[in-house]
C-alpha atoms as one frame of an Amber mdcrd trajectory, in Angstrom:
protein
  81.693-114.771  -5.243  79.200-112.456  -5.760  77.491-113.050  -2.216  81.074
-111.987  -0.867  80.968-108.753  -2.413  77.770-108.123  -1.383  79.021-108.803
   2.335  81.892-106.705   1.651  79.713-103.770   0.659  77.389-104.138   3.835
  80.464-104.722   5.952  82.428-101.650   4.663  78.972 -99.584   5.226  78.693
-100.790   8.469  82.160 -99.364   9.468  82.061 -96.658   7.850  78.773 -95.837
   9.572  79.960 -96.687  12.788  83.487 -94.505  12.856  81.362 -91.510  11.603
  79.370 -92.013  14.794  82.418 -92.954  16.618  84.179 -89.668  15.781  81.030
 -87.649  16.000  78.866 -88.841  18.970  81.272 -89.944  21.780  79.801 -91.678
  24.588  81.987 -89.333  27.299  79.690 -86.798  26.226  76.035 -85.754  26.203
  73.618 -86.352  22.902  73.546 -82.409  22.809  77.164 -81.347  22.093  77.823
 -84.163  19.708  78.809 -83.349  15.957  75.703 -83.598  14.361  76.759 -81.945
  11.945  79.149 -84.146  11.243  76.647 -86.870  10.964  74.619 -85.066   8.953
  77.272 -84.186   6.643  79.142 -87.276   6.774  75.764 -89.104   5.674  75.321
 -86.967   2.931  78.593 -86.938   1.268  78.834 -91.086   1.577  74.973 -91.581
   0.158  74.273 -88.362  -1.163  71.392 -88.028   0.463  70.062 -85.712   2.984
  69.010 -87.167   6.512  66.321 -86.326   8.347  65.908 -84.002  10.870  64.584
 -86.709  13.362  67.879 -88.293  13.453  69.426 -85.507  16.247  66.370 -86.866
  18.349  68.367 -89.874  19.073  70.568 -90.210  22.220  72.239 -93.396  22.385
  75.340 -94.148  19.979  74.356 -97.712  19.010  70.764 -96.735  17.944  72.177
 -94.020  16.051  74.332 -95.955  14.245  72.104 -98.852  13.951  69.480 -96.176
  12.426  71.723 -95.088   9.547  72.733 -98.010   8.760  69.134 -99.477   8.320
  68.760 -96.335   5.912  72.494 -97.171   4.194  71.300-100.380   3.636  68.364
 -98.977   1.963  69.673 -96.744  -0.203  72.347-100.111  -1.136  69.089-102.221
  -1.737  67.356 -99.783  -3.670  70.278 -99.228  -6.449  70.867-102.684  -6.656
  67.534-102.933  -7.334  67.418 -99.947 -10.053  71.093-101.233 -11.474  71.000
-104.950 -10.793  72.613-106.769  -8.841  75.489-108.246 -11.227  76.513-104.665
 -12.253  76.786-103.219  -8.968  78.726-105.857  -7.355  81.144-105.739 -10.708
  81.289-102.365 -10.773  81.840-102.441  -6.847  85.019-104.567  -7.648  86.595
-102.126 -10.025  85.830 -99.408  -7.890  87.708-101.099  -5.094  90.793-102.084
  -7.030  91.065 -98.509  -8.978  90.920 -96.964  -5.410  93.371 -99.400  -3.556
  95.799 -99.089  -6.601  95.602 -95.387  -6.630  96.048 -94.883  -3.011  98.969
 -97.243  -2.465 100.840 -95.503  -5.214  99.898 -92.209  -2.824 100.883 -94.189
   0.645 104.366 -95.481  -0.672 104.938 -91.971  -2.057 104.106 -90.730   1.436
 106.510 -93.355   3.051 109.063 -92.157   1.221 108.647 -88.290   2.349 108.238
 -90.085   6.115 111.763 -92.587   6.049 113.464 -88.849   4.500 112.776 -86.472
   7.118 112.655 -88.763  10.192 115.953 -89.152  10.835 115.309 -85.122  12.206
 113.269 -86.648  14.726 116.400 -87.748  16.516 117.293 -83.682  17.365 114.113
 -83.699  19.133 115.196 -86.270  21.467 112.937 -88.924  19.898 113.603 -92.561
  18.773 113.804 -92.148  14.975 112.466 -95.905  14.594 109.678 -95.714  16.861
 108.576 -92.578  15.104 108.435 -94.074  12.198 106.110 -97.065  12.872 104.021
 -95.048  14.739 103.915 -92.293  11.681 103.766 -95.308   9.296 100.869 -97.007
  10.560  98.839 -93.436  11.414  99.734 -93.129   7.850  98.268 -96.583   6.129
  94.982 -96.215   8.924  94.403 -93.207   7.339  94.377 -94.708   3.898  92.453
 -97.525   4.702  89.434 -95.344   5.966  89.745 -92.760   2.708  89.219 -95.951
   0.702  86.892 -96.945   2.041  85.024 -93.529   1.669  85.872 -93.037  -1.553
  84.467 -96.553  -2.718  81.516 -95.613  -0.881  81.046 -92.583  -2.180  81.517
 -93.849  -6.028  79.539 -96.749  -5.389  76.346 -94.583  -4.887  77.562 -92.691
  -7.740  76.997 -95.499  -9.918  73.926 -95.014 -12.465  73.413 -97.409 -15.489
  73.593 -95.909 -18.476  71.156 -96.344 -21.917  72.218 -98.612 -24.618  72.432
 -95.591 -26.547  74.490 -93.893 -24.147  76.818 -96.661 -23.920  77.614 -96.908
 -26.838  78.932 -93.318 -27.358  81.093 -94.016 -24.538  82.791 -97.245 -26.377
  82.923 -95.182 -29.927  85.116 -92.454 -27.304  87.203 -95.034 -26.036  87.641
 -96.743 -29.246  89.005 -93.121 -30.589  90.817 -92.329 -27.471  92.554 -95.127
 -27.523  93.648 -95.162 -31.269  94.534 -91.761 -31.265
C-alpha cells in the first residue's frame, strides 16, 4: 500500500506539473509570450521553491514540463529522505482525505447555490438542464484540480517535528480536547 501512495504522489505531481504548463505555455503560441510567470509562480507556490532562471530558456512544452518535474521529483525524494518514507506517505494520506472531505462539503454547498438559481437560466433562452451539467461538472473539475494543489502544497509543507516538540503538541491536544 505504501508503493501506491507513493505512485499517487508522483502521479498527482506529474499532472499538476503538466496543466501548469498546459495553461501557461500553449503550443499555438511562441516560447516568448508564454506565462512564465505563471510557471514560475505556479512552481513556487506548489514546492515552495524558487526556479531557476534557466528554465524560460526552454522552448518546447514537453521538455519544460519534463524539466520540472525531474526537479518536483527531487524536491519529493529529498523530504522523503529528510522525513522518511513511512511518515510522508501517512501523512500524505491524511492530507488527502482532510482535503477531499473539506472540499466536497464546499462542492455540494456549491451545487446547491447552482440547482437554486438555474432555473433563471430558462429567461435567457437556455436549457435549464443542460446548464446545469455543464455548470456542475465545470464545478467538480475545478475541485478536483484545487485538491490536488492544496495536497501538494501541504505535502511540501510537511516537516517532522522533535520528540520534544511533539510532545507539547499531544499535552495541547490532550487539554484541548478535555476542555
Amino acid at each position: 500500500a505504501l508503493t501506491e501512495q507513493r505512485d499517487r504522489i508522483l502521479d498527482l505531481l506529474d499532472r499538476i506539473l503538466g496543466a501548469m504548463v498546459e495553461e501557461s505555455c500553449p503550443m499555438a503560441k511562441p516560447p516568448e509570450d508564454w506565462d512564465w510567470g505563471g510557471v514560475f509562480q505556479g512552481f513556487s507556490e506548489h514546492f515552495g521553491v524558487d526556479l531557476p532562471d534557466e528554465i524560460a530558456e526552454f522552448g518546447d512544452p514537453e521538455l519544460l514540463a519534463r524539466e520540472l518535474y525531474d526537479r518536483a521529483e527531487q524536491m519529493f525524494l529529498a523530504k522523503e529522505e529528510e522525513i522518511g518514507t513511512e511518515i510522508l506517505l501517512r501523512s500524505f494520506r491524511n492530507i488527502y482525505l482532510e482535503e477531499l472531505d473539506r472540499a466536497w462539503v464546499e462542492h455540494l454547498t456549491e451545487m446547491e447555490h447552482l440547482r437554486d438559481g438555474i432555473g433563471l437560466r430558462g429567461y435567457g433562452q437556455k436549457d435549464p438542464k443542460q446548464e446545469y451539467k455543464k455548470e456542475g461538472y465545470n464545478i467538480f473539475v475545478n475541485m478536483v484540480a484545487k485538491v490536488s494543489s492544496n495536497v501538494v502544497q501541504k505535502l511540501f509543507d510537511v516537516r517532522q517535528a522533535a520528540v520534544g516538540e511533539a510532545a507539547d503538541v499531544t499535552r495541547q491536544d490532550d487539554v484541548d480536547r478535555v476542555v
